[in-house]
N, CA, C and O atoms as CSV, one atom per row, in Angstrom:
chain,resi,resn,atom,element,x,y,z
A,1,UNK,N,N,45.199,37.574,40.395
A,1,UNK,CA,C,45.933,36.570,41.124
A,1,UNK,C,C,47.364,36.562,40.634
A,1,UNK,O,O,47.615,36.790,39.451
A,2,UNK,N,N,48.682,36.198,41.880
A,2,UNK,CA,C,50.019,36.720,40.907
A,2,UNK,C,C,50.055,35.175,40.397
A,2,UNK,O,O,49.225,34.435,39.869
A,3,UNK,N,N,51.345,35.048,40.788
A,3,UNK,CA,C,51.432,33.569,39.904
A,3,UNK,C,C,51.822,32.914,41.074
A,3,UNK,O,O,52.209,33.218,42.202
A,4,UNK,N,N,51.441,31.269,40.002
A,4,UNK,CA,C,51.675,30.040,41.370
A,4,UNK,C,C,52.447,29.919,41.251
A,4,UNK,O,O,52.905,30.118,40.126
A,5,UNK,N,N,53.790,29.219,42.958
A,5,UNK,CA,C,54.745,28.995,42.865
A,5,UNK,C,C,54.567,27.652,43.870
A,5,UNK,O,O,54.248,27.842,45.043
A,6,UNK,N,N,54.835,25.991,43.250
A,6,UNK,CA,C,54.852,25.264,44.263
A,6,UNK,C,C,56.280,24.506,44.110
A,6,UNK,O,O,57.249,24.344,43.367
A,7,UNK,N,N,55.570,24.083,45.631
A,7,UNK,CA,C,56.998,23.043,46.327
A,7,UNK,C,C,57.089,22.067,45.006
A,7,UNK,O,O,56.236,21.742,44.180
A,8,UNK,N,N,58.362,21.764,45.138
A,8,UNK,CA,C,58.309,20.243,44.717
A,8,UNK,C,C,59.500,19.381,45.796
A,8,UNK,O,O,60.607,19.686,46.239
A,9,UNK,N,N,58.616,18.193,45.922
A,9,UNK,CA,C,59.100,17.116,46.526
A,9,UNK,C,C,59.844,16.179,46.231
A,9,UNK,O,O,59.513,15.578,45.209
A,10,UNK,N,N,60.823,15.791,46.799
A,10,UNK,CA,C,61.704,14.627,46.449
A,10,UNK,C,C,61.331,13.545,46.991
A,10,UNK,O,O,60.947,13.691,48.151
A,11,UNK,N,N,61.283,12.073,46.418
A,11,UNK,CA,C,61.483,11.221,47.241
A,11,UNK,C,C,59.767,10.662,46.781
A,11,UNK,O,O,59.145,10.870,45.739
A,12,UNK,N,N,59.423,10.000,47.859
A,12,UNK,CA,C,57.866,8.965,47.398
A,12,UNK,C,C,56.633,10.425,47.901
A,12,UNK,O,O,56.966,10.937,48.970
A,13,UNK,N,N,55.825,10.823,47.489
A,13,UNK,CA,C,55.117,11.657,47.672
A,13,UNK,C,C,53.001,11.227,47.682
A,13,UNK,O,O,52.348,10.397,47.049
A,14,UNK,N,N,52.644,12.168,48.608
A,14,UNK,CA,C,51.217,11.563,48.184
A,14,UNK,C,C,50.449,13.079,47.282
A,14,UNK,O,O,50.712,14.271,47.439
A,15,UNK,N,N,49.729,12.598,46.602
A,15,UNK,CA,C,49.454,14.276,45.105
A,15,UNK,C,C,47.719,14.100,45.875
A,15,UNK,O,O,47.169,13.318,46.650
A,16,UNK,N,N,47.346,15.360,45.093
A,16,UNK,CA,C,46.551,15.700,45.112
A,16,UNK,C,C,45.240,14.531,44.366
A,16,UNK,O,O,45.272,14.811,43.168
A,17,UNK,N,N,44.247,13.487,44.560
A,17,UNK,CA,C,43.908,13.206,44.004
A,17,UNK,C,C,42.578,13.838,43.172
A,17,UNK,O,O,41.526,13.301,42.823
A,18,UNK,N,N,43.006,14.992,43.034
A,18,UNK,CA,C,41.981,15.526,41.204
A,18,UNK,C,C,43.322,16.207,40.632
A,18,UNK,O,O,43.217,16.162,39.407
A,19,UNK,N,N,44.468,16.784,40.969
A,19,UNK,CA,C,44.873,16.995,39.891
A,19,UNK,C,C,46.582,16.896,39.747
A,19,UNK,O,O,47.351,17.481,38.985
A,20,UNK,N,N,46.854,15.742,40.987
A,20,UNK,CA,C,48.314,14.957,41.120
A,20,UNK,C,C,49.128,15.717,41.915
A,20,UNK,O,O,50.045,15.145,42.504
A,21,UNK,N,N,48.933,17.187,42.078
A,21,UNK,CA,C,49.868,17.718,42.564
A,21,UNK,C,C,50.529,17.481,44.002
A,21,UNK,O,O,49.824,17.166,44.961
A,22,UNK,N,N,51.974,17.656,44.113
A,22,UNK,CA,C,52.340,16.565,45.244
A,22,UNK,C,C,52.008,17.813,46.478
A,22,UNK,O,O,51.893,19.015,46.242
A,23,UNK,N,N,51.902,17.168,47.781
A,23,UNK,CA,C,50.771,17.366,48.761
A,23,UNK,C,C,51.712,17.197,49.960
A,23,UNK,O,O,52.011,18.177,50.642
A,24,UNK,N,N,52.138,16.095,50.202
A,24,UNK,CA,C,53.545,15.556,51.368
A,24,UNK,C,C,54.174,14.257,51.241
A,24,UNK,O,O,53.853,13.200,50.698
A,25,UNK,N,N,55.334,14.732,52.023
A,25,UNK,CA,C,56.017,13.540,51.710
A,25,UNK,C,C,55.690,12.100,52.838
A,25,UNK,O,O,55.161,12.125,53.949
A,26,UNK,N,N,56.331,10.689,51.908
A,26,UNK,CA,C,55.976,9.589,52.791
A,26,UNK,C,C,57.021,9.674,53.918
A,26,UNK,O,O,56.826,8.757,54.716
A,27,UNK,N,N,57.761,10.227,54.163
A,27,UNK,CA,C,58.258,10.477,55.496
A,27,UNK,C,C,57.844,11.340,56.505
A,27,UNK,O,O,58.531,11.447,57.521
A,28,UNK,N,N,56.484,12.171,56.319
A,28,UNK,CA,C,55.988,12.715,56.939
A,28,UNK,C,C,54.463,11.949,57.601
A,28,UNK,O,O,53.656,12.252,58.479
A,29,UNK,N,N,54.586,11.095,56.864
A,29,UNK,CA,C,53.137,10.828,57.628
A,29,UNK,C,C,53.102,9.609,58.826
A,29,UNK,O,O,53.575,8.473,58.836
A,30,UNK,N,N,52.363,10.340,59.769
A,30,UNK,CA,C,51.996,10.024,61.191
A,30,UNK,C,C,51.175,8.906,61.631
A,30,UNK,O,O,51.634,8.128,62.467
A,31,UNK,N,N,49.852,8.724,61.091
A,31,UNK,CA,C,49.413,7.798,61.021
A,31,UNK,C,C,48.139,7.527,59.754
A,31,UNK,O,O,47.462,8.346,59.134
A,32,UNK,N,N,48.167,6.198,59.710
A,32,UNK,CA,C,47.023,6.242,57.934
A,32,UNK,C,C,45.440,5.020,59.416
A,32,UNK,O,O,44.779,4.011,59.168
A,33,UNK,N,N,45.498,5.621,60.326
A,33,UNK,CA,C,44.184,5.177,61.309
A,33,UNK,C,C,43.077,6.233,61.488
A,33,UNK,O,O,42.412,6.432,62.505
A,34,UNK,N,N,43.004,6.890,60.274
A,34,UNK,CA,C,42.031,8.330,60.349
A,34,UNK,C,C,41.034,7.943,59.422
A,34,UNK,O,O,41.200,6.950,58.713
A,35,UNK,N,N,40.048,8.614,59.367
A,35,UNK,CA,C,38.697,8.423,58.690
A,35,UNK,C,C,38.531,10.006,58.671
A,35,UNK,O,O,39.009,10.893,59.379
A,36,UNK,N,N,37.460,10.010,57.325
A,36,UNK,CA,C,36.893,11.233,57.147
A,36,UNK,C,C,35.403,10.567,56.373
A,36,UNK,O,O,34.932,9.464,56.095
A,37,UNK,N,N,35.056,11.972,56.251
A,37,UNK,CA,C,33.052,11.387,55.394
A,37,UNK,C,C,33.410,10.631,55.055
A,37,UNK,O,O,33.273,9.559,55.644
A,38,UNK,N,N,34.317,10.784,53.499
A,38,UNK,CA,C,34.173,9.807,52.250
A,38,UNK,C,C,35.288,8.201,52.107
A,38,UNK,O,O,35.435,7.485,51.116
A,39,UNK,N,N,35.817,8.083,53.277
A,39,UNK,CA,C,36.386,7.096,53.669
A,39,UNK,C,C,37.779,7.279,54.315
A,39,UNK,O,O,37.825,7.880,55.389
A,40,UNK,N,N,38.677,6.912,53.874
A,40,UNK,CA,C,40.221,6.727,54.598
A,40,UNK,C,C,40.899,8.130,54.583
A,40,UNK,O,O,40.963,9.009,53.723
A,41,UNK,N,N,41.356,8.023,55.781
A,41,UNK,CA,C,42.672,9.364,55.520
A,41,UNK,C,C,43.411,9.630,56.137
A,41,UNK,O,O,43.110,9.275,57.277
A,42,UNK,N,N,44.485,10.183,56.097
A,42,UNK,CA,C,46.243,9.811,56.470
A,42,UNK,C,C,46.319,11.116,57.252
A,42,UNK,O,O,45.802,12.164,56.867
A,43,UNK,N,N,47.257,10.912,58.789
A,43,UNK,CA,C,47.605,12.141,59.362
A,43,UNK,C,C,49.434,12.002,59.110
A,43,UNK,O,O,50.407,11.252,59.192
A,44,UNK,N,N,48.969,13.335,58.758
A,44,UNK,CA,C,50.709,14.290,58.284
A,44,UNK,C,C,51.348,15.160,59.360
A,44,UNK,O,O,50.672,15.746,60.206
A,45,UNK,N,N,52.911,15.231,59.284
A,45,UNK,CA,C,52.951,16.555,60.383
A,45,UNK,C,C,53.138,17.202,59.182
A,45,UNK,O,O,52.783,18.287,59.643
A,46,UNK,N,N,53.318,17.386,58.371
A,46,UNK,CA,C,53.891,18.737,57.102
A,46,UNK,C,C,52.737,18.238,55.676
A,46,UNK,O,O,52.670,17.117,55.170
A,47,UNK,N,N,52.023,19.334,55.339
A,47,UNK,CA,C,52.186,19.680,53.703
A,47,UNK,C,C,52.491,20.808,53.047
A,47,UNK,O,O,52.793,21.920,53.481
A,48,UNK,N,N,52.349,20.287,51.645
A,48,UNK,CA,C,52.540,21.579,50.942
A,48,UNK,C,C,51.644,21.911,49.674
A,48,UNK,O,O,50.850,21.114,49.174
A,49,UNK,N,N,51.909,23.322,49.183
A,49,UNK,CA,C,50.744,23.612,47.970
A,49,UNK,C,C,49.661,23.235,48.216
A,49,UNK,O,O,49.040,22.395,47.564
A,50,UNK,N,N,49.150,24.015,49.549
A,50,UNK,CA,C,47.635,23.865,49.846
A,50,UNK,C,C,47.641,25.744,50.322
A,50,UNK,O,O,48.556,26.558,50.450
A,51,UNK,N,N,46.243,25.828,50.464
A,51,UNK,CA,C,45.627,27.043,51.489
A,51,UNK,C,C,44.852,26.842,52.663
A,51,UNK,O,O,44.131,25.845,52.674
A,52,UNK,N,N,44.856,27.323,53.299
A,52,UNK,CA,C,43.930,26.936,54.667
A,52,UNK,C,C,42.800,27.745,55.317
A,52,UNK,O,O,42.827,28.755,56.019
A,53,UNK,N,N,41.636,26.857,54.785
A,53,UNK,CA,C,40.799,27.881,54.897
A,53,UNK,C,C,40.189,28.604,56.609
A,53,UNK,O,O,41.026,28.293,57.456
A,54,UNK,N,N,39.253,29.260,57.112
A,54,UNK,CA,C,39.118,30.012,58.255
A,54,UNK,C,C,38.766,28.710,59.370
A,54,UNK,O,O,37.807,27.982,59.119
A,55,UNK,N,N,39.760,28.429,60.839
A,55,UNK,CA,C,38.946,27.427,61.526
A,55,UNK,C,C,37.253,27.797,62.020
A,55,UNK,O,O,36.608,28.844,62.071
A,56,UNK,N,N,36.939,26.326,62.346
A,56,UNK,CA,C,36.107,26.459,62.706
A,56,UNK,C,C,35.846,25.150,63.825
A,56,UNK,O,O,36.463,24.101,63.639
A,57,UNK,N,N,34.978,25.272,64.891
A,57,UNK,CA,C,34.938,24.248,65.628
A,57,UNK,C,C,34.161,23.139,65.298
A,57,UNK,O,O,32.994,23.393,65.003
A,58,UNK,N,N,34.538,21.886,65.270
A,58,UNK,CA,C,33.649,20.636,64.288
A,58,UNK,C,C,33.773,19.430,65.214
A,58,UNK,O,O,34.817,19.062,65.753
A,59,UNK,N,N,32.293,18.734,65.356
A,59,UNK,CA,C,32.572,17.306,66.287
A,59,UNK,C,C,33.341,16.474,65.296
A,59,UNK,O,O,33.514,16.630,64.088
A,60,UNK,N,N,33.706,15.654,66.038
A,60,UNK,CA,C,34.604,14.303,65.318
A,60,UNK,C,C,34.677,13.465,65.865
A,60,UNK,O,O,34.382,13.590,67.053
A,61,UNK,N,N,35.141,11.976,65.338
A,61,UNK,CA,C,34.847,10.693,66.240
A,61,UNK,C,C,35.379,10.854,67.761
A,61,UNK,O,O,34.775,10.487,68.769
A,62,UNK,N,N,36.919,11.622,67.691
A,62,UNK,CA,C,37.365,11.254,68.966
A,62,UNK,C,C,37.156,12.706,69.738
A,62,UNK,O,O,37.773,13.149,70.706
A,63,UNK,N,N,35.956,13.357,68.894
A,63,UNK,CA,C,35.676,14.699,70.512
A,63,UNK,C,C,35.623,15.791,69.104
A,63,UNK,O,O,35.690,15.705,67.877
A,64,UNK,N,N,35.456,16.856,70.172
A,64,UNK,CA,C,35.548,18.339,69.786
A,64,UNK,C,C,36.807,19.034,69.699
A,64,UNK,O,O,37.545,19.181,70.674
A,65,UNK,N,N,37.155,19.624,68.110
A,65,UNK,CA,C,38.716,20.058,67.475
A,65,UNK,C,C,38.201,21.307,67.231
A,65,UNK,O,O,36.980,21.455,67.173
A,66,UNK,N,N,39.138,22.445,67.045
A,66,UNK,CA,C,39.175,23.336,66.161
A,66,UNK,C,C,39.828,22.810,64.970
A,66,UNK,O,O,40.923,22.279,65.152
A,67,UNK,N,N,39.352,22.857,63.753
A,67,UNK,CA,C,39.745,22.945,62.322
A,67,UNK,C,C,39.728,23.556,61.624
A,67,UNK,O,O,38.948,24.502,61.734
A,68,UNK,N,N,40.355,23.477,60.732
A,68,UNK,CA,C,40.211,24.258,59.442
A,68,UNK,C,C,40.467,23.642,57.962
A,68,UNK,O,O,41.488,23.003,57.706
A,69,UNK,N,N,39.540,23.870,57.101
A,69,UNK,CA,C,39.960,23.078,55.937
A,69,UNK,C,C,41.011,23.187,55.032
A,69,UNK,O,O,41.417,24.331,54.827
A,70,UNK,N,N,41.637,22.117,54.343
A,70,UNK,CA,C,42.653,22.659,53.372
A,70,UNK,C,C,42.513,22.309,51.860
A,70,UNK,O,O,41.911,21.310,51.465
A,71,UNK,N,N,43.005,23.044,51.205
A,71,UNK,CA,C,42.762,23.391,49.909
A,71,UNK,C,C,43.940,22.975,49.189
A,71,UNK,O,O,45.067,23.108,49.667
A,72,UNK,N,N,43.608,22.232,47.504
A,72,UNK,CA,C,44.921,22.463,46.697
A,72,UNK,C,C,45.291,23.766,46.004
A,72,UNK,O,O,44.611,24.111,45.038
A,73,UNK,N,N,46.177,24.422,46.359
A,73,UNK,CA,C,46.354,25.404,45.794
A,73,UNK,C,C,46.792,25.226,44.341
A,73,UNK,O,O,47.571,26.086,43.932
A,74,UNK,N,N,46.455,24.330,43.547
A,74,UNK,CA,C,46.332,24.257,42.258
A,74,UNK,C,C,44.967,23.787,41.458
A,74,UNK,O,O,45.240,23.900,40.263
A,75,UNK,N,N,44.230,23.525,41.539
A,75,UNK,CA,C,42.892,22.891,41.785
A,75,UNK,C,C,41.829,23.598,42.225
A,75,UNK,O,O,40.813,23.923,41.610
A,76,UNK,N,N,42.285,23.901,43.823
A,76,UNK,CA,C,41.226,24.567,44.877
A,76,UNK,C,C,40.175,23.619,45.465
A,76,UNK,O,O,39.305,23.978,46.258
A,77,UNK,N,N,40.362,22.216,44.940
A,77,UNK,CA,C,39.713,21.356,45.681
A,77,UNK,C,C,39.837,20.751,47.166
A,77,UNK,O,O,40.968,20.511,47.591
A,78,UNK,N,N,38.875,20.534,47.853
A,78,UNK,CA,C,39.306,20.645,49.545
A,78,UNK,C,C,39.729,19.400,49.228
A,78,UNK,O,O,39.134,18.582,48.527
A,79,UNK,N,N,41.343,19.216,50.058
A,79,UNK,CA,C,41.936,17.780,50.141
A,79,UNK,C,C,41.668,17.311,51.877
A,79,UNK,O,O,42.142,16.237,52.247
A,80,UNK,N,N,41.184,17.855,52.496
A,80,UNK,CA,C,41.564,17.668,53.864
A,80,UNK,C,C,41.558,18.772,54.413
A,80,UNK,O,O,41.342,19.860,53.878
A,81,UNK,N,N,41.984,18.374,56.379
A,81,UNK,CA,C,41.989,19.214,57.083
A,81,UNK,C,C,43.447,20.030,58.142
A,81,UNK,O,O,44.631,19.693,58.174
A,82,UNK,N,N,43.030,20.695,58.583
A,82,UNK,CA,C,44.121,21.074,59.698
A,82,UNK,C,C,43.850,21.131,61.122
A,82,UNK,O,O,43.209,22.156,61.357
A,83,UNK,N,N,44.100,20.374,62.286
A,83,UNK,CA,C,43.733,20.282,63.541
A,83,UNK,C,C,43.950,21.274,63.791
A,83,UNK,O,O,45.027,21.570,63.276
A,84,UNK,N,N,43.354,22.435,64.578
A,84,UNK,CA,C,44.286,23.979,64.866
A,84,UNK,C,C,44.633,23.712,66.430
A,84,UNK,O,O,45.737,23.733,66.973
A,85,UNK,N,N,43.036,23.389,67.128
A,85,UNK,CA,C,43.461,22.953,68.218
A,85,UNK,C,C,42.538,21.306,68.719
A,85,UNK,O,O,41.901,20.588,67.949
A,86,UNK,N,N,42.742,21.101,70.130
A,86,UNK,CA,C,41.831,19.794,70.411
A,86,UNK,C,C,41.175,20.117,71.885
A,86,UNK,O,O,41.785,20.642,72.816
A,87,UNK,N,N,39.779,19.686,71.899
A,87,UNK,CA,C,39.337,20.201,73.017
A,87,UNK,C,C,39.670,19.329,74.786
A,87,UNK,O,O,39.586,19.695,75.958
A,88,UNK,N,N,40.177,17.675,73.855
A,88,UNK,CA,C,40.434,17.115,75.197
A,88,UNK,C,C,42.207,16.757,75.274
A,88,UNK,O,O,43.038,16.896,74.376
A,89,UNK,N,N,42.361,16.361,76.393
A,89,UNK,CA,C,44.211,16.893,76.363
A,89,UNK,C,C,44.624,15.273,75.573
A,89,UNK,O,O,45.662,15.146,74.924
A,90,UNK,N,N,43.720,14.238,75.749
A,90,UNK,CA,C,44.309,13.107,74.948
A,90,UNK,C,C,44.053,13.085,73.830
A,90,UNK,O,O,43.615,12.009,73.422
A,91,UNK,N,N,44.225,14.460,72.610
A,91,UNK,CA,C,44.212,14.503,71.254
A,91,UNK,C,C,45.081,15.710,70.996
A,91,UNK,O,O,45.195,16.169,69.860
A,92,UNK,N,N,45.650,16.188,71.967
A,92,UNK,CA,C,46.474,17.833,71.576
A,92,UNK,C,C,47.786,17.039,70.493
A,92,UNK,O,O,48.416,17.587,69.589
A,93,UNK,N,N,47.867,15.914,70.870
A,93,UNK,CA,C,48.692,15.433,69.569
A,93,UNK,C,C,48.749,15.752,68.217
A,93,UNK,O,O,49.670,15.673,67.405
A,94,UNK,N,N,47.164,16.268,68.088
A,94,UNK,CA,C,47.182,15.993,66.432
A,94,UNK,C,C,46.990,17.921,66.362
A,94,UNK,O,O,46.453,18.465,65.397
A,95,UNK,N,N,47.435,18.552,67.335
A,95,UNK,CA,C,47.589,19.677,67.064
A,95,UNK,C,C,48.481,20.094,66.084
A,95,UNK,O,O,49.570,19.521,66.089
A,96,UNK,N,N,48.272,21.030,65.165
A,96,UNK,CA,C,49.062,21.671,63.818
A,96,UNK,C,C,49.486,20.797,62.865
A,96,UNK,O,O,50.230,21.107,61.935
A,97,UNK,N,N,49.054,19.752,63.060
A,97,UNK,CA,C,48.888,18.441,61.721
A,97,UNK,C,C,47.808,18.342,60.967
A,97,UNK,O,O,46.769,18.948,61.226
A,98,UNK,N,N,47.990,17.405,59.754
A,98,UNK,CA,C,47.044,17.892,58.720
A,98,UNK,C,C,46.721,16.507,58.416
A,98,UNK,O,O,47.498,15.572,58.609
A,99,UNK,N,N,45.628,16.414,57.966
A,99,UNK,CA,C,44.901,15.193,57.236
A,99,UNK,C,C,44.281,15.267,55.552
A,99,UNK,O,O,43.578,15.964,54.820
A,100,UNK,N,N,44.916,14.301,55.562
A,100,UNK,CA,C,44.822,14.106,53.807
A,100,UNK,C,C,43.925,13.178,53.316
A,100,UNK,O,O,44.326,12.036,53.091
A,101,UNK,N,N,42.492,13.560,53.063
A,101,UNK,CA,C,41.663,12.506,52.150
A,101,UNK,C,C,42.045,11.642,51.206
A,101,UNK,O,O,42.386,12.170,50.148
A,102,UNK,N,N,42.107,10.165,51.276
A,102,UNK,CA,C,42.409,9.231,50.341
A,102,UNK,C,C,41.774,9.147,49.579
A,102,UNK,O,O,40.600,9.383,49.866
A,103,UNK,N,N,42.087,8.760,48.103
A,103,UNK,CA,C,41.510,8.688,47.022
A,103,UNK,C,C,40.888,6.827,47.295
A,103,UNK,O,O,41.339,5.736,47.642
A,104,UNK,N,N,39.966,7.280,46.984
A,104,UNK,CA,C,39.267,5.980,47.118
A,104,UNK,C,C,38.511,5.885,45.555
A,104,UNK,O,O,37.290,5.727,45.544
A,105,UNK,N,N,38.980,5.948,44.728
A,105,UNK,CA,C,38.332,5.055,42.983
A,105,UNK,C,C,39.185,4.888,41.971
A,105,UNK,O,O,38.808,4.357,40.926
């Protein structure tokens, strides 16, 4: 593996919650009216110092998305997802945006 090289962020940021690393900024986020399994979670148009793993098609409350999961690229713990696409036209919104699992403990 070569070596890691991450962003760093200016300004109020949300980190990775297992190992802090910053993730996106609070001027990027879209809306905090998202849910995932393990409770709350925030839609972003931008992050950073993640990987994205292969989509795949997944039901969800508001319909059928293509997704894909995302990763801390310091960690490797899944923080969230990436909308790739949306199957009904009243969600293409959350196309190429990302969702960030809240730390909930």
């Amino acid at each position: 593996m070569g070596r890691l090289f991450l962003v760093d962020l200016e300004g109020k940021t949300y980190n990775c919650k297992f190992c802090k690393a910053q993730l996106a900024l609070a001027d990027d986020l879209v809306s905090r009216a998202f849910h995932c399994r393990r409770g709350k979670a925030y839609l972003f148009n931008n992050v950073v110092n993640i990987t994205v793993g292969p989509p795949e098609d997944r039901p969800m409350l508001s319909g059928m998305h293509t997704v894909a999961d995302i990763f801390c690229c310091c960690c490797g713990q899944i923080v969230g997802w990436k909308y790739e696409s949306a199957h009904d036209n009243s969600q293409k919104y959350k196309e190429g945006k990302f969702v960030l699992e809240r730390e909930d403990y």
